[in-house]
N, C-alpha and C positions, 0 to 999 in steps of 0.2 A: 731519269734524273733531269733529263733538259725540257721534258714537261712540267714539273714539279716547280723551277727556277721560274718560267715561265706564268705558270702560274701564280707563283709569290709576286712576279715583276704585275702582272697584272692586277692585281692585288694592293698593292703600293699607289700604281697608276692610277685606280679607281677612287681609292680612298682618301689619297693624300695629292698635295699639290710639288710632292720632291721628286726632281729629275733618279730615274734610275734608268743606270749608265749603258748595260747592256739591252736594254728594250728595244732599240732601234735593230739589233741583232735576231733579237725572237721573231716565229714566223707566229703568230697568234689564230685561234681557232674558236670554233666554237664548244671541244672540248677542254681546252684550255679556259675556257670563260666558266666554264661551269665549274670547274675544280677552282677556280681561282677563290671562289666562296668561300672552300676551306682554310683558307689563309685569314679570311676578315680578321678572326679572332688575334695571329699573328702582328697584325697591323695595329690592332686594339690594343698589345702589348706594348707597343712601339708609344703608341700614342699616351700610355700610363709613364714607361718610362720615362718620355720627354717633360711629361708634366712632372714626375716627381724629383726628376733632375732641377728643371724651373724654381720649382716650391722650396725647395731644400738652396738652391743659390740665393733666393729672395731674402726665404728665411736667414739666413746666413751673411746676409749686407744688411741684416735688420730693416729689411724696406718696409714703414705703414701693408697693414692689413686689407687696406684698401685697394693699395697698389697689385699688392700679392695677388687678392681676389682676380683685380682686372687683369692681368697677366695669365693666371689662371683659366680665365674664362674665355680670350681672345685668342690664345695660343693655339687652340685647336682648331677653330676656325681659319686664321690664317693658313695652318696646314692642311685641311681639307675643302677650301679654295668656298667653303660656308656652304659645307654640303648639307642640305634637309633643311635648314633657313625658309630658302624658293620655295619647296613644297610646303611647308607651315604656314607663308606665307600665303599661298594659293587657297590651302584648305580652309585659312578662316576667312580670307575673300569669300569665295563660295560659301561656305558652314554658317556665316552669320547674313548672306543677304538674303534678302527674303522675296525670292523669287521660284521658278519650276527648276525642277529638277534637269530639265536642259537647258535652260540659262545658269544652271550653279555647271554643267560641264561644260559649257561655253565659256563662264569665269577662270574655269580651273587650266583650259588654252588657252588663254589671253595672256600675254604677258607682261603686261602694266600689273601697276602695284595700288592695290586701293587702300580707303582708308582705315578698314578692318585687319586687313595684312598690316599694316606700321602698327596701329595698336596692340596687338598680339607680339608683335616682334620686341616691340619696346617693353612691354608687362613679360615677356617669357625671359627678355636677358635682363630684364632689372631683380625679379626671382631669383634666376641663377645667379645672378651677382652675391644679390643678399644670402644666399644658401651659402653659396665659398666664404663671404667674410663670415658667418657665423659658425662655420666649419673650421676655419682658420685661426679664428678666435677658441674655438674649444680645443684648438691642439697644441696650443698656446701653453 
């Protein structure tokens, strides 16, 4: 059982940016790391819940569609601290310069931000923005 706990805790840790209270009590492992995978889906619960708690208060103070969306779309990021952002960000640095394939893995350790990363990042959350308000609007 205190594997199990432990593995949920690391699981939370990983994925989200919310303090969980007992963690500092767990002795953590490397088998504990690898069960803790079994949890992601757990966390992915957590993380629908939150949003549809969100959605359904928004909806509910009648906030613009708009608002809704961006609430929508920043919420989870703020709770998993903008996990996979970095890496998108890296892979179109690399993916669009046009250089060898060891300067595109020299790109991808560097950790400045070029100007391929901002435009990907900007075109992937203006996308998902516009996805939520059209989604928002159809449940309307």
């Amino acid at each position: 059982m205190k594997g199990l706990l432990s593995s949920l805790a690391l699981a939370f840790m990983t994925l989200t940016r919310l303090p969980v209270p007992f963690a500092g009590r767990v002795a953590f492992s490397d088998e504990i790391s690898r069960h803790s995978a079994v949890f992601f889906p757990v966390v992915g619960l957590f993380y629908g819940g939150v949003l549809f708690i969100a959605w359904r208060v928004l909806a509910t103070a009648r906030a613009p569609v708009e608002v809704q969306a961006f609430v929508l779309l920043a919420l989870p990021y703020c709770l998993n601290r903008f996990f996979h952002l970095d890496g998108l960000a890296d892979v179109a640095d690399a993916f669009f310069a046009d250089r060898t394939p060891e300067d595109r893995l020299a790109i991808l350790k560097d950790p400045r931000v070029g100007t391929f990363a901002v435009g990907t990042l900007l075109l992937f959350l203006l996308y998902r923005f516009l996805l939520l308000k059209l989604f928002l609007q159809w449940t309307h």
